[in-house]
Backbone bond lengths (Angstrom), bond angles and torsions (degrees), N, CA, C in turn:
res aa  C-N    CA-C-N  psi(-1)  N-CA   C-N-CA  omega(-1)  CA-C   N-CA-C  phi
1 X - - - 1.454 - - 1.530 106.73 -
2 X 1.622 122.92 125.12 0.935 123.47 179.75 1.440 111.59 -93.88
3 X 1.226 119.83 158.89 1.516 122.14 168.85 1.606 140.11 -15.60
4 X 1.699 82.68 -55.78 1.450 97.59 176.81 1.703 124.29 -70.53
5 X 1.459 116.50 -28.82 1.203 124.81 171.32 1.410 97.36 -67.41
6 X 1.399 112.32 -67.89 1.852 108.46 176.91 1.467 128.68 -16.42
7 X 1.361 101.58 -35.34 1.626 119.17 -161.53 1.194 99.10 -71.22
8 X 1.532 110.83 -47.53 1.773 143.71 -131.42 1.540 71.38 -93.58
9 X 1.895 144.12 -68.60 1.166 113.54 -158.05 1.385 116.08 -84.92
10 X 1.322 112.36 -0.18 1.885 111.13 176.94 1.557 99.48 -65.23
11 X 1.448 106.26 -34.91 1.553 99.82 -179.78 1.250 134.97 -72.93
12 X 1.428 91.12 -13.65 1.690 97.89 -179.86 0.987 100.67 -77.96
13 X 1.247 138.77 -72.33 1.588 167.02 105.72 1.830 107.12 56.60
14 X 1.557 94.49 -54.38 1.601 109.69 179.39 1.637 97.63 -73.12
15 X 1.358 116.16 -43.50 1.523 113.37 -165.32 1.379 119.22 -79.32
16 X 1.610 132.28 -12.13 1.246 155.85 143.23 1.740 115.23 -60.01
17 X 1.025 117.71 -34.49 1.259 126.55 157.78 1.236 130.59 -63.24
18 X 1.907 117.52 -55.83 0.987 101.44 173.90 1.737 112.34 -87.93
19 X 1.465 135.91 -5.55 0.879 120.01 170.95 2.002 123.07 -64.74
20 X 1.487 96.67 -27.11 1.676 112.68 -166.69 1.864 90.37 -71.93
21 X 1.594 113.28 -46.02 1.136 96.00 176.54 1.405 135.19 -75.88
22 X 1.464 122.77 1.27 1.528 144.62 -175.82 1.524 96.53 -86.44
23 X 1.678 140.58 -48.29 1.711 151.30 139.71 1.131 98.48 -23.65
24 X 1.125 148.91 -85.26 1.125 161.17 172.24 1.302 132.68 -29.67
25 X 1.399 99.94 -45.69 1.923 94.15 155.55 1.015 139.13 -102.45
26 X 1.522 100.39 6.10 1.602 122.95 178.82 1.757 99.41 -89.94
27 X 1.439 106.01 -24.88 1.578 107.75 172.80 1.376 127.71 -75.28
28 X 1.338 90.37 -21.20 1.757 110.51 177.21 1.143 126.17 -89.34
29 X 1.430 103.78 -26.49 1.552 117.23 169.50 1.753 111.98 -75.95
30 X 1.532 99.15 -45.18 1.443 87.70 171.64 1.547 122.19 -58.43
31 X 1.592 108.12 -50.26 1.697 107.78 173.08 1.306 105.20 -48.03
32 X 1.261 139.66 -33.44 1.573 123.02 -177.07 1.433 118.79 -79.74
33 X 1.213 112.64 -30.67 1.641 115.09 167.61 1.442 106.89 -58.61
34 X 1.403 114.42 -60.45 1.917 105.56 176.06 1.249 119.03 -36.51
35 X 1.991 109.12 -53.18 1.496 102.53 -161.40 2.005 109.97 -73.72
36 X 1.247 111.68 -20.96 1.501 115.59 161.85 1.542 110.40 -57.61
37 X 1.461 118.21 -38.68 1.570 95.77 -179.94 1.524 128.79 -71.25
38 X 1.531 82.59 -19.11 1.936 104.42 -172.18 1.467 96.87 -67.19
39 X 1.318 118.36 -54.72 1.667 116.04 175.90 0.776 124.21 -54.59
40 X 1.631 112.08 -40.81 1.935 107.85 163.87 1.395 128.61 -50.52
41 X 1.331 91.90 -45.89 1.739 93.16 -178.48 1.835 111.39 -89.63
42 X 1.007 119.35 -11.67 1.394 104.56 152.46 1.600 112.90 -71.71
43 X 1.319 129.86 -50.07 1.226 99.77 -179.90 1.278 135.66 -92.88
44 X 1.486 106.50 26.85 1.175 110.93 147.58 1.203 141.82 -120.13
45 X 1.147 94.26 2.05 2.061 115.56 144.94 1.919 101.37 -59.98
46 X 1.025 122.56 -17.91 1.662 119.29 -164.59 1.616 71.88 -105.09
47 X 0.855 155.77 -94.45 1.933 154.65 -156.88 1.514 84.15 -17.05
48 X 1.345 119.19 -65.86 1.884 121.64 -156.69 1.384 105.20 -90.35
49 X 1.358 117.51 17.26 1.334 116.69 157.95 1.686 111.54 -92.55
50 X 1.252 112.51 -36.21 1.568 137.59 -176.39 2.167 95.64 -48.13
51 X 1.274 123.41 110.54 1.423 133.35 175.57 1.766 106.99 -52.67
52 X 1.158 104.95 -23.64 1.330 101.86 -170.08 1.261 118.79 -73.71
53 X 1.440 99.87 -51.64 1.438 146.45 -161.34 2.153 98.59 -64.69
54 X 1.294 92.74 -48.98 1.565 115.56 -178.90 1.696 103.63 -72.72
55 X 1.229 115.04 -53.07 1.351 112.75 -173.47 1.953 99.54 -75.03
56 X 0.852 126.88 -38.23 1.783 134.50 161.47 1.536 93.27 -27.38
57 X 1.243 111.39 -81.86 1.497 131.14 -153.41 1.535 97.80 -53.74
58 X 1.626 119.24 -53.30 1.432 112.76 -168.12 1.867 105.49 -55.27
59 X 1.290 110.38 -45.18 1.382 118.42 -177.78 1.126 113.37 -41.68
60 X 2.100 126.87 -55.64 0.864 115.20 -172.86 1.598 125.17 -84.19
61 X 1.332 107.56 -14.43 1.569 108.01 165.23 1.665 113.99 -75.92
62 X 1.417 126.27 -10.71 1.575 99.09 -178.15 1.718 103.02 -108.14
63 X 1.809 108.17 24.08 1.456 99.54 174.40 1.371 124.24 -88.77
64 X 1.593 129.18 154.69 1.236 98.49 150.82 1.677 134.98 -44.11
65 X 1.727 106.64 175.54 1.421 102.26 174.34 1.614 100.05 -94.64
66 X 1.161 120.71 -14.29 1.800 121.78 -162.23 1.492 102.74 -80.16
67 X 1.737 135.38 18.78 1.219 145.97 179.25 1.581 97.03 -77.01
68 X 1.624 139.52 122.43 1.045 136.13 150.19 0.915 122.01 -82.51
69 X 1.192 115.87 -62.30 1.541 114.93 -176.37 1.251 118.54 -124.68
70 X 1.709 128.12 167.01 1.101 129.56 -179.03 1.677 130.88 -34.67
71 X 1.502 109.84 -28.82 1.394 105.54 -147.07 1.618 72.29 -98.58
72 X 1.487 148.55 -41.10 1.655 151.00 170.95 1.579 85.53 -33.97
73 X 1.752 127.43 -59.79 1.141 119.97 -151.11 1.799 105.74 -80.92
74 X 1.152 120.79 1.89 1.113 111.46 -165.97 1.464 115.55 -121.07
75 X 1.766 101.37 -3.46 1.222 132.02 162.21 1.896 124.12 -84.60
76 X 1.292 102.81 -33.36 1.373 125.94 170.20 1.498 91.71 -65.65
77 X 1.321 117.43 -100.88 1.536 130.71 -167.68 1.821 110.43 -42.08
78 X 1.010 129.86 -69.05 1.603 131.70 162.43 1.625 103.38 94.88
79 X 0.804 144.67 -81.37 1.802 147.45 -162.95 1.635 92.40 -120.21
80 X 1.349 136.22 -6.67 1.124 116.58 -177.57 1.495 105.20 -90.47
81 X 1.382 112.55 -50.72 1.814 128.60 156.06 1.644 110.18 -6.31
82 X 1.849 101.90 -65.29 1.584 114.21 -168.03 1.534 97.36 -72.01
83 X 1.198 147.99 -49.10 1.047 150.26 -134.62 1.502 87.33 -95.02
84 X 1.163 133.40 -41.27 1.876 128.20 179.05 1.343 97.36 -48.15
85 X 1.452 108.36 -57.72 1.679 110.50 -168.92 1.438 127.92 -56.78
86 X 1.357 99.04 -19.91 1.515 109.57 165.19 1.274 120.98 -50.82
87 X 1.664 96.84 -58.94 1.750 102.45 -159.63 1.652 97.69 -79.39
C-alpha cells in the first residue's frame, strides 16, 4: 500500500467517524430532551400533589368567567377563599 491510497482510506475512515459521531449526538441530544421532559412532569405531578395548590385549582375551574376582581372573587367563593389561605 502506497501512501496515496493510505491517505485516500484515512479519509474515508475520518468521514465515517465524523459522520457516526454527528448520529450519535443527535441521539443524545434527543435522549436529553426526553429525560428533561420526564423531570418536568414529575415535578409537576409534585405542584398537583401540593393540597393547596389542588384545592386553588378546583376553585378556579368551578367559577364563573364574569369575576373581575378580587373582592367579586371573594364574594363568589366566601369561606372557601379563607380556608385556601389557611393551608
Amino acid at each position: 500500500m502506497n501512501l496515496s491510497s493510505a491517505s485516500q482510506w484515512a479519509e474515508i475512515i475520518g468521514l465515517f467517524t465524523i459522520l457516526g459521531a454527528a448520529v450519535y449526538s443527535w441521539y443524545q441530544i434527543k435522549e436529553l430532551k426526553k429525560s428533561r421532559q420526564r423531570a418536568a412532569a414529575l415535578s409537576l405531578s409534585e405542584l398537583f400533589q401540593s393540597p393547596a395548590f389542588a384545592a386553588g385549582l378546583s376553585l378556579l375551574t368551578s367559577q364563573p368567567r364574569d369575576l373581575d376582581n378580587f373582592e367579586d372573587f371573594r364574594e363568589f367563593h366566601g369561606e372557601k377563599c379563607l380556608k385556601l389561605s389557611q393551608l
